[in-house]
KOLLUMDO-947689 format. One record per residue (C-alpha): residue in one letter; chain; x, y negated, z. Coordinates in steps of 0.5 Angstrom, whole numbers. Layout:
% KOLLUMDO-947689
(rec "A"; "A"; (X; Y; Z));
...
//
This chain:
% KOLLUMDO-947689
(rec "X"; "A"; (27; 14; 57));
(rec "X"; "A"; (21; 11; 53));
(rec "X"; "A"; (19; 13; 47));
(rec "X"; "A"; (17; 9; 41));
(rec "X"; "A"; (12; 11; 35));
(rec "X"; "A"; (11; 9; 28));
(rec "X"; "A"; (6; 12; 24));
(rec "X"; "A"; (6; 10; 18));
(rec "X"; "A"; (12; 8; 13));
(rec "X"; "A"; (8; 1; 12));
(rec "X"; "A"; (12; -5; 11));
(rec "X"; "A"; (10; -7; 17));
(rec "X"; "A"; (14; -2; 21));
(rec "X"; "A"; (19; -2; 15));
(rec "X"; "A"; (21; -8; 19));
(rec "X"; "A"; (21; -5; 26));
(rec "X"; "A"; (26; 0; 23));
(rec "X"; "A"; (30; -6; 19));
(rec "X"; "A"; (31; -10; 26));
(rec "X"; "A"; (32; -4; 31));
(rec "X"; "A"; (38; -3; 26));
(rec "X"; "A"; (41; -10; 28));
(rec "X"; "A"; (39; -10; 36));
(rec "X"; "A"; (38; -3; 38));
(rec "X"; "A"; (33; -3; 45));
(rec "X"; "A"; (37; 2; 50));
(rec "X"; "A"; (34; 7; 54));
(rec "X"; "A"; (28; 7; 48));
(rec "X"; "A"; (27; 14; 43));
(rec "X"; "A"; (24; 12; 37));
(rec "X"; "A"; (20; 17; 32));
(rec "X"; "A"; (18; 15; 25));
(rec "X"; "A"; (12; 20; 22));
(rec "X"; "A"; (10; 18; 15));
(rec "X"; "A"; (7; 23; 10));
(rec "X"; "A"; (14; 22; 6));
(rec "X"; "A"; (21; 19; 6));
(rec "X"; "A"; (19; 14; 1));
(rec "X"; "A"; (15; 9; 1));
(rec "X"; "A"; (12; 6; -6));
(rec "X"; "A"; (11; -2; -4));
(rec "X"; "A"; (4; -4; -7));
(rec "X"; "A"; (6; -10; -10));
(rec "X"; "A"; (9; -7; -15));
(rec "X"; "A"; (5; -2; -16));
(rec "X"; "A"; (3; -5; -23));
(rec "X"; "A"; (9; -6; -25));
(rec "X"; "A"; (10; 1; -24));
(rec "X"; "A"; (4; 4; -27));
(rec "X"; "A"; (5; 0; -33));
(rec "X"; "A"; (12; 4; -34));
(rec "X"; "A"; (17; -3; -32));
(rec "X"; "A"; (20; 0; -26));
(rec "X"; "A"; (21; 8; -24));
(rec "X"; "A"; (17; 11; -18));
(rec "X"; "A"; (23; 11; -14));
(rec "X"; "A"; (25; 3; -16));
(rec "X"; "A"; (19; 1; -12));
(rec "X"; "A"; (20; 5; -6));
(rec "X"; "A"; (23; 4; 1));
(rec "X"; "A"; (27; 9; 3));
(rec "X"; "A"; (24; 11; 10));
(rec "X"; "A"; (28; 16; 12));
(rec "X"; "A"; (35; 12; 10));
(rec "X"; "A"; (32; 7; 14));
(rec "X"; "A"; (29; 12; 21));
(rec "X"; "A"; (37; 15; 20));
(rec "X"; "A"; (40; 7; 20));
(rec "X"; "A"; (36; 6; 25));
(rec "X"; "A"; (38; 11; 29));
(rec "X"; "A"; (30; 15; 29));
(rec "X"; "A"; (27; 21; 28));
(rec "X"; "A"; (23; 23; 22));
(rec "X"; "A"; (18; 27; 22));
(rec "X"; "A"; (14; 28; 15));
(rec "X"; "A"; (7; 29; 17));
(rec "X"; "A"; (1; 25; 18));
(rec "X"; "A"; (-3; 23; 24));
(rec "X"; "A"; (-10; 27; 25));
(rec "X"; "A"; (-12; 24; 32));
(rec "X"; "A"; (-11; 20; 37));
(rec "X"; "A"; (-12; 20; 45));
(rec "X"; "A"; (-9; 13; 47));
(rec "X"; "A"; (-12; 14; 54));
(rec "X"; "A"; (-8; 20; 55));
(rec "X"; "A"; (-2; 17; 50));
(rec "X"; "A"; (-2; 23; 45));
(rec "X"; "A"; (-3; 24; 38));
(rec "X"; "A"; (-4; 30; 35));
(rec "X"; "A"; (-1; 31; 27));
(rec "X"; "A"; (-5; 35; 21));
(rec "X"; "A"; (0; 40; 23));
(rec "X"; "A"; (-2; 41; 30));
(rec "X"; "A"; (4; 38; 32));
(rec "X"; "A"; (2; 33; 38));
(rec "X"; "A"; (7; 27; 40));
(rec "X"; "A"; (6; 22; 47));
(rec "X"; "A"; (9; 15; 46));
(rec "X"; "A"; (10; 9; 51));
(rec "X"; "A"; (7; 4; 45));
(rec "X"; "A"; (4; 6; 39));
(rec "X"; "A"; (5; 2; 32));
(rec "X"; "A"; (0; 4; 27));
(rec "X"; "A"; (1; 2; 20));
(rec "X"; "A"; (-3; 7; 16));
(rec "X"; "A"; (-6; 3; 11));
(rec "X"; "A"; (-13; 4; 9));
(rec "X"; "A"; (-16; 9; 4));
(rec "X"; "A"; (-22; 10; -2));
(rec "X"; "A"; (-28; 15; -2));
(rec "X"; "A"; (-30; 16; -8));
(rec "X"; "A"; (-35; 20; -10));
(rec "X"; "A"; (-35; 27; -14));
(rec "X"; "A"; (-36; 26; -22));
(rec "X"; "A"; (-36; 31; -26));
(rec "X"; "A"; (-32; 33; -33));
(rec "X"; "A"; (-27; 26; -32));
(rec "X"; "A"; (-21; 24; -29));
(rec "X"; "A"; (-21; 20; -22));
(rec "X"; "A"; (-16; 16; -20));
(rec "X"; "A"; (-17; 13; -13));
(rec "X"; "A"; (-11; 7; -12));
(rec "X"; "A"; (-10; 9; -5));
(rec "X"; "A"; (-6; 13; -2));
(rec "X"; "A"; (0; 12; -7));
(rec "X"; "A"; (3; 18; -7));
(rec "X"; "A"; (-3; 23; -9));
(rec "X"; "A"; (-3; 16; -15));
(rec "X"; "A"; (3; 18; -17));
(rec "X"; "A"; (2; 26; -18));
(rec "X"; "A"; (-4; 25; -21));
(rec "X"; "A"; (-2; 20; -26));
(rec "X"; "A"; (5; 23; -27));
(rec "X"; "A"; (2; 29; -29));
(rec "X"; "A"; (-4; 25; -33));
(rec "X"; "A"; (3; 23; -37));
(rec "X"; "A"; (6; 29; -38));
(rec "X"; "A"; (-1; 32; -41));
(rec "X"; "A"; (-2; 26; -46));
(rec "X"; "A"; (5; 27; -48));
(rec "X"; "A"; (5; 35; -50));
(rec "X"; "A"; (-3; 34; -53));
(rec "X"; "A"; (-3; 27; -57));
(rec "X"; "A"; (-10; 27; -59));
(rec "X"; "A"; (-14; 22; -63));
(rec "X"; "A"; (-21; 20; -61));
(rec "X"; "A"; (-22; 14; -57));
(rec "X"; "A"; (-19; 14; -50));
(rec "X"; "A"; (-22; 11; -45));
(rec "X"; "A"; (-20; 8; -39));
(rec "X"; "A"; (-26; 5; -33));
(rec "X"; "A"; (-23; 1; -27));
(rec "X"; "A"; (-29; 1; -22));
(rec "X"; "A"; (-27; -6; -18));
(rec "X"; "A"; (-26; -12; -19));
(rec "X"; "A"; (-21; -14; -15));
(rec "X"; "A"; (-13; -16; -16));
(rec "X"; "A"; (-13; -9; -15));
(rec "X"; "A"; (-17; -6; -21));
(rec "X"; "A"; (-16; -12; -25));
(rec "X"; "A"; (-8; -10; -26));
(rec "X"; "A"; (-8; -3; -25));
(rec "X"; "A"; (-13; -3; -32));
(rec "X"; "A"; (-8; -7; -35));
(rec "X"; "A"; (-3; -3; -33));
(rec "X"; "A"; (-5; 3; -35));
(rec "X"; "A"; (-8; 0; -41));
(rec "X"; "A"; (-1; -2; -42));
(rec "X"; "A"; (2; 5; -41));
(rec "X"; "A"; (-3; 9; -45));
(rec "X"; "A"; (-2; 5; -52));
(rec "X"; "A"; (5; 5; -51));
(rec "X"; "A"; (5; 12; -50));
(rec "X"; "A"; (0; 14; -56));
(rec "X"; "A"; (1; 8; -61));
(rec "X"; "A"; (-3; 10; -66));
(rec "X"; "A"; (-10; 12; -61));
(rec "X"; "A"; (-16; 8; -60));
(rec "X"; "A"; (-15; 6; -53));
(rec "X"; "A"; (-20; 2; -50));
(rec "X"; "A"; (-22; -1; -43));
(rec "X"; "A"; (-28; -3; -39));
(rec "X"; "A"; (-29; -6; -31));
(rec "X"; "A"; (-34; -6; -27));
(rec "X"; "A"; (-36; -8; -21));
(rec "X"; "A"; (-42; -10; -17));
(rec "X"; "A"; (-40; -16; -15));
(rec "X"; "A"; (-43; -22; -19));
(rec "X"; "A"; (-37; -26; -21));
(rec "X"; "A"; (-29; -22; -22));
(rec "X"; "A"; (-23; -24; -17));
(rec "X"; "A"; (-27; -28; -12));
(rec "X"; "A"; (-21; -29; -7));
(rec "X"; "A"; (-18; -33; -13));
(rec "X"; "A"; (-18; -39; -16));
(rec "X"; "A"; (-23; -41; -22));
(rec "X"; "A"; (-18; -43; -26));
(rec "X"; "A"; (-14; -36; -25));
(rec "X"; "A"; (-20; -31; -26));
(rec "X"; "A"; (-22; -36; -33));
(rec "X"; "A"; (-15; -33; -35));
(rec "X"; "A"; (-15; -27; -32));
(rec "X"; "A"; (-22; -26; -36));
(rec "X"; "A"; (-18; -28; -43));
(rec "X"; "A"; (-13; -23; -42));
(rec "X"; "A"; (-18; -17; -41));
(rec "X"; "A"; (-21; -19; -47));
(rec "X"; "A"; (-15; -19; -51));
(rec "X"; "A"; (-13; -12; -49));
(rec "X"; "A"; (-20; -11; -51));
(rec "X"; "A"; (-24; -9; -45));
(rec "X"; "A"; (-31; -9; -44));
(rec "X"; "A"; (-33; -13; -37));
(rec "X"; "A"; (-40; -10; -33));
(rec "X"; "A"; (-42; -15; -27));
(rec "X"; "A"; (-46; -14; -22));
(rec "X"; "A"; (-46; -6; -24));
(rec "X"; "A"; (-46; 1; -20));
(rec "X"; "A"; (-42; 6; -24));
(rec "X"; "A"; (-47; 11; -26));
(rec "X"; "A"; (-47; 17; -30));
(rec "X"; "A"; (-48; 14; -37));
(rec "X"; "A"; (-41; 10; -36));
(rec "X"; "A"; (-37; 16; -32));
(rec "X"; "A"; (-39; 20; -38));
(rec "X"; "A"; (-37; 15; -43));
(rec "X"; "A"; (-30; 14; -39));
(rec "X"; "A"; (-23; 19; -40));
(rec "X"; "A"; (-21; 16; -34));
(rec "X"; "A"; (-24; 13; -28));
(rec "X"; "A"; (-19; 8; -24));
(rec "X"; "A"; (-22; 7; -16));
(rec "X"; "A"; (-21; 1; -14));
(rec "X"; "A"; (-26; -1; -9));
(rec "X"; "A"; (-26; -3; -2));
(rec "X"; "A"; (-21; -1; 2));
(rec "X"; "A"; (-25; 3; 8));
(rec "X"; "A"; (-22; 7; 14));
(rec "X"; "A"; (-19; 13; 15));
(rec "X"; "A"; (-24; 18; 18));
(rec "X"; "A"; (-20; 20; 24));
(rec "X"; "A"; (-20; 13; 26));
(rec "X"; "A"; (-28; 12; 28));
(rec "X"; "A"; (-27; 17; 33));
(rec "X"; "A"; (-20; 15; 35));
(rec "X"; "A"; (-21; 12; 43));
(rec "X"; "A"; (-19; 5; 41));
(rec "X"; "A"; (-24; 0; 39));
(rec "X"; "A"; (-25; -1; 33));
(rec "X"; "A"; (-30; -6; 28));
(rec "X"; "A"; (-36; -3; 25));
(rec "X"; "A"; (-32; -2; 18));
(rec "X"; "A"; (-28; 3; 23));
(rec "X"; "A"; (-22; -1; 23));
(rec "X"; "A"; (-18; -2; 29));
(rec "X"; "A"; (-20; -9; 32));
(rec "X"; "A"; (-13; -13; 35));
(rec "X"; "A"; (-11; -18; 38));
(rec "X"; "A"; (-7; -25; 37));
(rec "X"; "A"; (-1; -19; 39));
(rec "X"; "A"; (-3; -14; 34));
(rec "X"; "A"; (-4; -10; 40));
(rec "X"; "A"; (-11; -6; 41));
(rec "X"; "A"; (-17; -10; 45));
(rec "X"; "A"; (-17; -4; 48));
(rec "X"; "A"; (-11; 1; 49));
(rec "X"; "A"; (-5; -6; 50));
(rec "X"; "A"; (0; 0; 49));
(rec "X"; "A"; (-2; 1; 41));
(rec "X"; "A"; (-1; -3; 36));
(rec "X"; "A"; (-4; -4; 30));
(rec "X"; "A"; (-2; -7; 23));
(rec "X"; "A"; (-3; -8; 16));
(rec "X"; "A"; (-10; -5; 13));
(rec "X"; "A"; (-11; 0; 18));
(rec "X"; "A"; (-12; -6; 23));
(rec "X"; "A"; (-19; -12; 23));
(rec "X"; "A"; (-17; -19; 25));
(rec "X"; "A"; (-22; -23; 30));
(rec "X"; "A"; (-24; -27; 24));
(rec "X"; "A"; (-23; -21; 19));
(rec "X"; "A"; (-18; -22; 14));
(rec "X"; "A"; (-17; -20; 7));
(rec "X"; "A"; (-14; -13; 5));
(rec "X"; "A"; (-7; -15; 2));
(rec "X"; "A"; (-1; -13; 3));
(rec "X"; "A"; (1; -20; 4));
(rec "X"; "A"; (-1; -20; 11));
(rec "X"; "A"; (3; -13; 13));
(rec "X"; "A"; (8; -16; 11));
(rec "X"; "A"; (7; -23; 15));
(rec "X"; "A"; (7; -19; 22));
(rec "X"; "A"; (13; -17; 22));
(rec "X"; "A"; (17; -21; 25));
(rec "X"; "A"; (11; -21; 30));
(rec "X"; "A"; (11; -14; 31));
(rec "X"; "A"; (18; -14; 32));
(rec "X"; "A"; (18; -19; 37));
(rec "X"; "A"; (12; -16; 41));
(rec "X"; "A"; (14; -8; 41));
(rec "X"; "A"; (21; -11; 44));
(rec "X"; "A"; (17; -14; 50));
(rec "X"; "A"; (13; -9; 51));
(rec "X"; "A"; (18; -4; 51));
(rec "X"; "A"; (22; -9; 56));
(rec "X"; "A"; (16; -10; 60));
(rec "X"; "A"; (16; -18; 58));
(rec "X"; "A"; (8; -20; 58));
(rec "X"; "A"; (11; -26; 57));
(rec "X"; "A"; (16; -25; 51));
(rec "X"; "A"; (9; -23; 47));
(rec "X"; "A"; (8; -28; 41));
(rec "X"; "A"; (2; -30; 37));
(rec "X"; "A"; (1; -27; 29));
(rec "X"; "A"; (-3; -34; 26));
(rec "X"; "A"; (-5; -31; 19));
(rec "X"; "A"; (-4; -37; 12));
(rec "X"; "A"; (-12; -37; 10));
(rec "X"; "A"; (-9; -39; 4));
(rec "X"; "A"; (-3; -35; 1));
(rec "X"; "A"; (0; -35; -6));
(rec "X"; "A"; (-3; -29; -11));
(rec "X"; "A"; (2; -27; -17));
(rec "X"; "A"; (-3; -23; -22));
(rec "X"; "A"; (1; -18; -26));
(rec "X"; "A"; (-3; -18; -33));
(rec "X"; "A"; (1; -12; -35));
(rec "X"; "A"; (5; -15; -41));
(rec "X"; "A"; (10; -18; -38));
(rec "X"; "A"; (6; -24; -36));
(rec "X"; "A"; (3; -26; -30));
(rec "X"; "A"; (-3; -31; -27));
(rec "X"; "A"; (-1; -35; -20));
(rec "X"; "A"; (-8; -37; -16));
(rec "X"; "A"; (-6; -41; -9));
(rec "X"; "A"; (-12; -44; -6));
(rec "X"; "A"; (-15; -47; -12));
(rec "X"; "A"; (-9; -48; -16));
(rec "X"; "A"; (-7; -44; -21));
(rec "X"; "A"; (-2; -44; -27));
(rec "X"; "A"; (-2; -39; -33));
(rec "X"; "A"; (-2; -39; -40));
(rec "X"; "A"; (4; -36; -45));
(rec "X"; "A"; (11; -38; -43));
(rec "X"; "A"; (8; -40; -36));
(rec "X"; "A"; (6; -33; -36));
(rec "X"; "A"; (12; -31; -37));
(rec "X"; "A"; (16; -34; -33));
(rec "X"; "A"; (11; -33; -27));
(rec "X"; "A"; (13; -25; -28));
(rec "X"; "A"; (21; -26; -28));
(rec "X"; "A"; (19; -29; -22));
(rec "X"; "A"; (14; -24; -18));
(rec "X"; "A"; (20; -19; -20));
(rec "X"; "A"; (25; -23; -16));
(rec "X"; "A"; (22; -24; -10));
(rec "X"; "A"; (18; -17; -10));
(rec "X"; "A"; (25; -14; -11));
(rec "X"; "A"; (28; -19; -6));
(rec "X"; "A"; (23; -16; 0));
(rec "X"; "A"; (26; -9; -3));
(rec "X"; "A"; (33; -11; -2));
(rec "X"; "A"; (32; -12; 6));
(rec "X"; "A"; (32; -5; 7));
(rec "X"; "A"; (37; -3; 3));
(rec "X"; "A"; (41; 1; 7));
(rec "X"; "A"; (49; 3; 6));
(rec "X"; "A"; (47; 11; 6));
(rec "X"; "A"; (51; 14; 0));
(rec "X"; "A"; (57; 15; 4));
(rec "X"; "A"; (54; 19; 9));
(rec "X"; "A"; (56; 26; 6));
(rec "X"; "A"; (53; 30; 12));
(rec "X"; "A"; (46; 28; 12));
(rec "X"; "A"; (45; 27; 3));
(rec "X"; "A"; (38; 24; 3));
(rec "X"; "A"; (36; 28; -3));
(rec "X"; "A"; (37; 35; 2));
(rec "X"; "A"; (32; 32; 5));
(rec "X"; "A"; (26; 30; 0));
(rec "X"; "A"; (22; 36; 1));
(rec "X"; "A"; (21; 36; 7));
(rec "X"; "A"; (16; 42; 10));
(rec "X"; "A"; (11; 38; 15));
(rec "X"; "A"; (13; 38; 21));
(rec "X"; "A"; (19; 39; 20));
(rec "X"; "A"; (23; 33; 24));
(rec "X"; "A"; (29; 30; 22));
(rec "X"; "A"; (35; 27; 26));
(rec "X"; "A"; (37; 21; 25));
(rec "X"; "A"; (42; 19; 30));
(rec "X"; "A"; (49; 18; 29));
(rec "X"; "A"; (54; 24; 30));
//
């Protein structure tokens, strides 16, 4: 029997899981592991930072997914990688082989160490959620009264509506505290892979919400000193384990794959989302995770089959539509160099972000809450590496 791994509860192997639920290889064992059974999906992140949606609203539930799928989940993380040998070993000392490999890992932030301020990196989502549930609760039970103020260090999509957002949240929470909000960047302009017109608006609304916008700046103490929250969202940077993973990897770290999403150097691991570099290296956004899909599909079936020339090609849009989440259930459209915002555009520009993102979603809603035997909430605090069975009965 052959053996097909997923590391990672990515949208891309989401996909993978979605389609073997319908066509199911024969003869092939599939094994999930992901850090959690639920897997927040970034394009919604805002959404939730800002207090719209529930954490659990935004999540794939992978395990659902891994039993319909007839998998095995093991909730852990991958630690290294032998692929000459085909061996990963996980954090807990687990090691699994594998036939093909599907990494959908995601990428990570290293921000430095400051002192007396609150540091939320952006990435990984799950250590975001604790440390901004908490920061809540904490608001909650000591309202105080002096300033607040909150810093993103970015000037991306992501550092944009992640300080909308959470500017949003914070005011809501303590509406009669002064809250305030700064940006900054190194870059010398803000949103740079977006439309003219959509970082003119996008600038308009920071200065509605009153922040403060530093280009062409490096976080330094007197800024960290001045901030109550930081939010880190600079570029996306690779994990650790992968510049010494065996695979061939871009000067970044990331892992270089081919026109098959398959590693140049090892064709039985595959490699998706922000964890992998394109020839031509392209944006890190969650957009392209979930356009590969359909192709990873295709290509693991096939290599899984022993059809080399089953394998399709993944060819990436350069241009691709971008829904700005404002954190005032508005949003900001930038496709190309078109754009569109404003006051009732704005409006319906988020109703229509909210339907396609809860649309993605409901792809992998999977028919589970009549499953007595395996209740999903049995199954949310899982000790890692610690496999759960998903096959049927």
């Amino acid at each position: 029997m052959k053996k097909l791994l997923l590391i990672g509860a990515g949208h891309t192997n989401a996909q993978v899981l979605r389609a073997w639920i319908d066509e199911p290889l024969p003869d092939v064992e599939v094994v999930v592991v992901a850090p959690s059974t639920q897997a927040p999906y970034s394009g919604m992140v805002p959404g939730w930072l800002s207090g719209v949606y529930a954490f659990e609203e935004i999540c794939i539930d992978f395990f659902a997914l891994a039993r319909a799928a007839g998998a095995k989940f093991i909730v852990d993380e991958l630690a290294s990688l032998d692929p000459d040998r085909r061996i990963v070993r996980l954090a807990s000392g687990k090691e699994l082989g594998y036939d093909i490999l599907c990494l959908n890992v995601g990428s990570t932030l290293n921000p430095p160490a400051v002192s007396d301020t609150l540091l939320l990196p952006l990435r990984p989502l799950g250590r975001l959620r604790s440390a901004w549930e908490t920061l809540l609760s904490t608001i909650e039970r000591d309202a105080g009264t002096a300033p607040f103020v909150v810093t993103a260090v970015g000037g991306g999509a992501a550092g944009v509506e992640a300080l909308l957002a959470c500017l949003a949240r914070l005011r809501a929470k303590q509406p009669g505290r002064v809250i305030r909000g700064q940006l900054v960047t190194r870059g010398a302009s803000l949103l740079p892979d977006l439309a003219a017109g959509a970082v003119e608006g996008a600038r308009r609304v920071l200065e509605r919400a009153g922040v403060t916008i530093h280009l062409a700046t490096q976080i330094n103490d007197e800024i960290a000193g001045s901030s109550d929250l930081i939010l880190w969202a600079t570029g996306a940077e690779a994990h650790a384990w992968q510049r010494d993973c065996g695979l061939a990897v871009s000067e970044r770290g990331f892992i270089r794959v081919d026109a098959h999403l398959r590693s140049i150097s090892h064709p039985q691991v595959f490699a998706v989302g922000d964890c992998a570099e394109w020839a031509e290296p392209l944006p890190k956004a969650g957009v392209y995770a979930v356009r590969m899909g359909p192709a990873l599909v295709q290509n693991v079936r096939a290599a899984l089959s022993g059809l080399a020339d089953g394998l399709g090609h993944f060819r990436p849009q350069r241009n691709f539509l971008v829904l700005l989440a404002t954190g005032d259930g508005n949003a900001i459209a930038s496709r190309g160099r078109w754009s569109a915002h404003g006051a009732l555009l704005g409006r319906l520009l988020w109703l229509w972000k909210d339907r396609i993102d809860r649309k993605f979603l409901a792809l992998f809603k999977i028919a589970v809450a009549g499953d007595e035997e395996h209740p999903i909430d049995v199954f949310t605090k899982i000790e890692p590496s610690r496999s759960v069975d998903g096959r049927a009965p």
